[in-house]
C-alpha positions as CSV (number, residue, x, y, z in Angstrom):
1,X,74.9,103.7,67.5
2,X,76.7,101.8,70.5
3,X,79.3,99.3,70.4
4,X,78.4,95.7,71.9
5,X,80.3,92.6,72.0
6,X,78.4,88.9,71.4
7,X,79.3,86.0,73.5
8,X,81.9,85.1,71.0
9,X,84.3,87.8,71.0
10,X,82.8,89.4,68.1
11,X,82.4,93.4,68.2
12,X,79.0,95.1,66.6
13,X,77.1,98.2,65.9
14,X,74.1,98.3,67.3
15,X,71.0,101.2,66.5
16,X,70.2,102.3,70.0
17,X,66.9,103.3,68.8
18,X,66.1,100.1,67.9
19,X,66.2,98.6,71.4
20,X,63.0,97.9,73.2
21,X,64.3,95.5,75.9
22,X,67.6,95.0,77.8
23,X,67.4,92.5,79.9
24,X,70.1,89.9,82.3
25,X,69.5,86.1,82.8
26,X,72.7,85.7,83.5
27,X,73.5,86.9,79.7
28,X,72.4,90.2,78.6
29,X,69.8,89.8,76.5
30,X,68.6,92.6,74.2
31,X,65.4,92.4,72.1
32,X,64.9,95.0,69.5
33,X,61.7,96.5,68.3
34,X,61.4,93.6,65.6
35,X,61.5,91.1,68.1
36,X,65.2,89.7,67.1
37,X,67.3,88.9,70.4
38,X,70.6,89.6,70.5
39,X,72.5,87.9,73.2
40,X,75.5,90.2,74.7
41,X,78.7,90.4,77.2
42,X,78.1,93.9,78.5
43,X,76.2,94.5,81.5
44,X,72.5,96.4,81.1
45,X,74.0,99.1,83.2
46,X,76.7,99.6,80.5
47,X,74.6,99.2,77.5
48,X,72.2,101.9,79.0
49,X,75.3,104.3,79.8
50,X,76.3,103.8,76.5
51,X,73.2,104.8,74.9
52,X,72.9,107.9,77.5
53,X,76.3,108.7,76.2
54,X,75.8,108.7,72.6
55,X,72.1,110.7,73.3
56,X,74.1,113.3,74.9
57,X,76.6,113.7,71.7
58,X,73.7,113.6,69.2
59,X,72.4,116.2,71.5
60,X,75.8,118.6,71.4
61,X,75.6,118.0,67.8
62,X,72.6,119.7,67.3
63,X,73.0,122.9,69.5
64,X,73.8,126.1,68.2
65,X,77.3,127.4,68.3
């Protein structure tokens, strides 16, 4: 789960898994895998970092100790 903004100031939790398209036009724009679009302030750079980041903690989660 990352954390994204909408245009409005309003903060959400969004499944990363559920992303299928990130895209900028000049708004980031990110269509999920049921089609919805979700219109965003972050960049696509930071929304990919973001999910890159939390795949690495579900990652160090998992590993043995």
């Amino acid at each position: 789960m990352i954390s994204v903004t909408r245009l409005n100031g309003r903060k959400f939790v969004l499944n990363s898994e559920l992303i299928r398209t990130i895209e900028e036009n000049p708004d980031t724009i990110v269509t999920l895998i049921s089609g919805e679009h979700l219109v965003v302030r972050e960049s696509s750079k930071e929304i990919i970092q973001r999910v890159i980041e939390y795949n690495r903690h579900l990652r160090s989660l998992s590993t043995p100790a």
